[in-house]
N, C-alpha and C positions, 0 to 999 in steps of 0.2 A: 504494500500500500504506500510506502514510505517513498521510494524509488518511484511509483508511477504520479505521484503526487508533485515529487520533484521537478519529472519531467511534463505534466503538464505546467507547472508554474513556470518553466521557462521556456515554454511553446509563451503562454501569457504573457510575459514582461518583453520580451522578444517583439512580439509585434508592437509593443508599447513604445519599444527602442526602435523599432524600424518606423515609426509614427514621428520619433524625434530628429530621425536621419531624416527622413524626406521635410520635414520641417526645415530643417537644416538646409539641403539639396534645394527646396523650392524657393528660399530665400537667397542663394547664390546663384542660380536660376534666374529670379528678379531681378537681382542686380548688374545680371550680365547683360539685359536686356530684351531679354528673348517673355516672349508675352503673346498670348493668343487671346483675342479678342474673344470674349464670351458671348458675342451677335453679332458673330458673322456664324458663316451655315458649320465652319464646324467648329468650332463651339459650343453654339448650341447640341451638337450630335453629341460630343462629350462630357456635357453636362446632363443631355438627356441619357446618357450611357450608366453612369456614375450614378445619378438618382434611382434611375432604373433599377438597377445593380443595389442598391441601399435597401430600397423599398422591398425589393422583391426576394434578398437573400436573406438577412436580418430577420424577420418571421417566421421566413422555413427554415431556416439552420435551428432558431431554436427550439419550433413546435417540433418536427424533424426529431431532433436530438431527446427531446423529452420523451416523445414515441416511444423512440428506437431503445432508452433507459430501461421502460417498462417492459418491453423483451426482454433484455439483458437480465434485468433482474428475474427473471425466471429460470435461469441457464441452472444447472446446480451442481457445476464445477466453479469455483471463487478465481481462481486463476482466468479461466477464458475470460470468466465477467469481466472482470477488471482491463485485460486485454483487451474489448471490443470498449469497453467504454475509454480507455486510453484513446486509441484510435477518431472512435467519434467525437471525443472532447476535443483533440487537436483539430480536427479537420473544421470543426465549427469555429475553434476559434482564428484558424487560415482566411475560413470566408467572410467571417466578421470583420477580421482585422485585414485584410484588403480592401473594405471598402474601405474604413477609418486612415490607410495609408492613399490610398488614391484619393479621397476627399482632400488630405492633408496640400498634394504635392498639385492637384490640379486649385484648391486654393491661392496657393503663388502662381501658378502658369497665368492663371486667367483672372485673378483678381476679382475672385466672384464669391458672391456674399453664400449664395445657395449651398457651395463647396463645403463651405465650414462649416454650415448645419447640417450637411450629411455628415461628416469628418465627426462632428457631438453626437446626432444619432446612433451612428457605429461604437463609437466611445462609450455608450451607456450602453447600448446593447453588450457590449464585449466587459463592461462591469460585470451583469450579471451570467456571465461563463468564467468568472473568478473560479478559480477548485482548489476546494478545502476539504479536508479530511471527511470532516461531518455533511457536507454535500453531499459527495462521494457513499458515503453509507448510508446513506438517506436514500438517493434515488438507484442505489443498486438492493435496497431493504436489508441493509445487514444490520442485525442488533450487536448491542455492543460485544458480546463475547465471541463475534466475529472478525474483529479487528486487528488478529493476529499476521494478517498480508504485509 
């Protein structure tokens, strides 16, 4: 348990860091001069890409992901469990934390307000895919004298 907890917490802070890199990147970006007009046509594609993308992963990743718990926890090997829910925890927090990294970095390209508020959506969405021990037991139903992972 200890080891797959690890290793999603640094799937997690990970994209958080890749969040401060492109933050980074899109402000040296800025300054170079390079800038894509958010009305002209593609711009607009790219923000319609981007919100698309926000709106439409960010729900199913984590209705999807809750689902898919509620399987898991029926397995009645602890080991697989843990394993399938490893895998699933990272993969949701990939496609949450790409939108929150593309909101971030098409933010600086285009200088557009909408950006950031997807860049926050993603962000709170990817809060709650934090994974804590007691999460973790909770939606795989282990009581406590199962803890020994």
């Amino acid at each position: 348990m200890k080891r797959t907890l690890r290793i999603l917490l640094t799937a997690y802070y990970a994209v958080y860091a890749g969040a401060i890199l492109a933050a980074t990147s899109g402000y040296y970006i800025l300054k170079s001069g390079f800038k894509i007009d958010p009305l002209t046509s593609e711009g607009t594609i790219i923000n319609s890409i981007v919100i698309l993308y926000i709106i439409c992963t960010v729900p199913l990743a984590l209705a999807l992901f809750n689902k898919m718990t509620k399987k898991w926890a029926l397995i009645q090997d602890e080991n697989e469990q843990l394993e399938k829910y490893k895998t699933g925890a990272i993969y949701r927090i990939l496609i949450i934390g790409t939108g929150l990294v593309l909101g971030v970095v098409f933010f600086y390209v285009m200088n557009s307000q909408s950006m950031i508020f997807c860049a926050g959506i993603a962000a709170v969405a990817l809060f709650f895919c934090k994974p804590s021990e007691n999460k973790i037991m909770n939606d795989l139903n282990w009581n406590d004298s199962n803890n020994n992972n």
